[in-house]
N, C-alpha and C positions, 0 to 999 in steps of 0.2 A: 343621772346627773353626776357631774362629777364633784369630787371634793377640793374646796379651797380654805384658803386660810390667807386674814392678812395679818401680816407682821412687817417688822422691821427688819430693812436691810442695811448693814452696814460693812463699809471697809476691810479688808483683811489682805496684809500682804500676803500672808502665809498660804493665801488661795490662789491657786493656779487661773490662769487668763479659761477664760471660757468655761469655767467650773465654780459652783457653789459647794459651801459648807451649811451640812443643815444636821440636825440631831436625828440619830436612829431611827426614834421614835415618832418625830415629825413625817419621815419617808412611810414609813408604815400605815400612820396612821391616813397620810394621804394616798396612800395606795401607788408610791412614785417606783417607779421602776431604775430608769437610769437615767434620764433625761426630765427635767421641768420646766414649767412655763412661768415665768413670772408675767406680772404686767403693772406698769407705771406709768400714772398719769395717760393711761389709755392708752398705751403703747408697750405691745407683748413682745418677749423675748424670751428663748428657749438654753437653758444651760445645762452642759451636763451635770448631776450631782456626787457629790462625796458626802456620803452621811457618815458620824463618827460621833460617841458615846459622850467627848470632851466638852461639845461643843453645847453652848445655850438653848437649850429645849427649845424655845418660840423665839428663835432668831435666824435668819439667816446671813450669813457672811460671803461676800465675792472678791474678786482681785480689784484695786483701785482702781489701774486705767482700767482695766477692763469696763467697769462700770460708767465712770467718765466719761469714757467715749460714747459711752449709750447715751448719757444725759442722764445717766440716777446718781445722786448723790448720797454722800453720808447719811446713816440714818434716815430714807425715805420708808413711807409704808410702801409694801407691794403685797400683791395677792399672790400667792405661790398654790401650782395646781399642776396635777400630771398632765402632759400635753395632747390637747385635744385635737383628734386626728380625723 
């Protein structure tokens, strides 16, 4: 079975369109390799990841529109999980 975790996701310009920011240690412990699956409100979506040391241990951060255009807004919960293939 795979491993998930829900957290919050929130805004970040400083994130590239189609990539996530998530902590080292998040990636790790999910077993993430390069790519993740979030899912919101029942509805999955696959992003590349950038884990980096700065960044809020049980947070994730995406680019604005990027996410907007999904329909996930500021601060929603989503399940973040290595993509199940």
């Amino acid at each position: 079975m795979h491993k998930e975790k829900r957290l919050r996701i929130f805004h970040d310009a400083t994130a590239i369109e189609g990539e996530l920011l998530i902590h080292t240690n998040l990636k790790d412990e999910l077993e993430i390799k390069t790519k993740a699956e979030i899912v919101v409100a029942k509805r999955r979506f696959v992003f590349k990841i950038k884990a980096l040391k700065t960044v809020e241990e049980y947070k994730i951060f995406g680019n604005p529109e990027d996410l907007l255009s999904k329909g996930i807004q500021d601060n929603s919960i989503a399940t973040i999980r290595a993509p199940i293939e």
